[in-house]
C-alpha distance (Angstrom), angle and dihedral (degrees) to the residues before:
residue distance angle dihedral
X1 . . .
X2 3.25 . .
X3 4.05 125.5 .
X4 3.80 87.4 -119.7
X5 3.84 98.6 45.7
X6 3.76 86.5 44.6
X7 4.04 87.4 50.9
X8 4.00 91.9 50.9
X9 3.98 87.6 40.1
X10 3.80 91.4 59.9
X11 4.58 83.5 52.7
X12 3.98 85.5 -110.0
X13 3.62 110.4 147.4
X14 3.42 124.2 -112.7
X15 4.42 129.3 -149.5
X16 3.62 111.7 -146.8
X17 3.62 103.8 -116.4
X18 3.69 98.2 9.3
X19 3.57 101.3 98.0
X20 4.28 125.5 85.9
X21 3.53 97.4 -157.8
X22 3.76 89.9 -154.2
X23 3.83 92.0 58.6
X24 4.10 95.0 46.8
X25 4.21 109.6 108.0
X26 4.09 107.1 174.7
X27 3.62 99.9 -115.7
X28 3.75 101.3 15.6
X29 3.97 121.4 91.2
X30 3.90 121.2 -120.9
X31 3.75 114.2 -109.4
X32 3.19 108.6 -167.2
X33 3.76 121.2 76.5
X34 3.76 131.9 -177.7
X35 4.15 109.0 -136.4
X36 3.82 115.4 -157.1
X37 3.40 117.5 -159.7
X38 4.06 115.8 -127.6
X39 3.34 91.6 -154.5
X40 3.71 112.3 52.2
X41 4.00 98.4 -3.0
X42 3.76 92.2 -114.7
X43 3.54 111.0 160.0
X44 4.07 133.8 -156.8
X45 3.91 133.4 166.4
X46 3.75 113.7 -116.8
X47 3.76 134.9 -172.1
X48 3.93 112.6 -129.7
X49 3.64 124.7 -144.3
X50 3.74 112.8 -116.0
X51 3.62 102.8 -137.2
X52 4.02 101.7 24.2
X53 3.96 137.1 72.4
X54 3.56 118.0 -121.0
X55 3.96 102.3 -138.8
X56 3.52 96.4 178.9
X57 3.61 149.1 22.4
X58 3.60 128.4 -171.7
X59 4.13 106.7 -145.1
X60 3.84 110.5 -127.5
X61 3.34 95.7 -140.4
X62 3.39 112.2 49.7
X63 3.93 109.3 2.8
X64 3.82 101.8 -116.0
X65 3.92 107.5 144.3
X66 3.75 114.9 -121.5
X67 3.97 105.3 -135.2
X68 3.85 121.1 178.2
X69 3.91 108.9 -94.6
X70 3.84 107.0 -124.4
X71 4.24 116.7 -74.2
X72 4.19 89.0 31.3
X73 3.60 128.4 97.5
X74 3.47 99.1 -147.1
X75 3.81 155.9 16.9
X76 4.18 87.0 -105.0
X77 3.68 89.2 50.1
X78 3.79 89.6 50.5
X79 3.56 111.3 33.2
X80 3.92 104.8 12.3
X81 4.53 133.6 98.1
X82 4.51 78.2 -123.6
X83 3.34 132.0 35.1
X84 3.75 121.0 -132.5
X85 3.48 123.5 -58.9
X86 4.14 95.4 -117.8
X87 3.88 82.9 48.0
X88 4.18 85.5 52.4
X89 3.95 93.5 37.0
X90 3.86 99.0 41.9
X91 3.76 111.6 16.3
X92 3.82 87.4 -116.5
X93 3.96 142.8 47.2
X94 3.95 131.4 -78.1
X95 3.67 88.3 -133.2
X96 3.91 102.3 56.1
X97 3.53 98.0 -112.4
């Protein structure tokens, strides 16, 4: 089986795109998450925190600050290829959101 068919087997939901198949461990959250900037579309791989949100993210290239659109917990859940890992782990956030 494969790590996504075990991740949609266990009712986890699954973002088109947003999943390196390489990085996906049943049971163990992604780290990694690709940040896209909505202002200039700059792009830059990140590391999450497992048991934080990220509220904002300053973009390297041209300064905007990332904020969580409204409904998401976090800049990864907002502007990231993988949501946060409490969002992976536990279908919702660590900070109530």
């Amino acid at each position: 089986m494969t790590a996504a068919a075990g991740w949609a087997k266990a009712g986890r939901k699954i973002r088109k795109g947003a999943w390196n198949m390489a990085s996906v461990d049943i049971g163990m959250s992604v780290r990694e998450s690709k940040l896209t900037c909505p202002q200039c579309n700059h792009q830059s791989v990140e590391v999450m925190p497992t048991n934080a949100c990220v509220f904002f993210h300053e973009c390297a290239a041209c300064g905007a600050l990332l904020k969580p659109k409204e409904g998401d917990c976090c800049v990864f859940c907002s502007y990231g290829s993988v949501p946060c890992p409490p969002i992976q782990q536990q279908g919702r956030s660590c900070c109530g959101h």
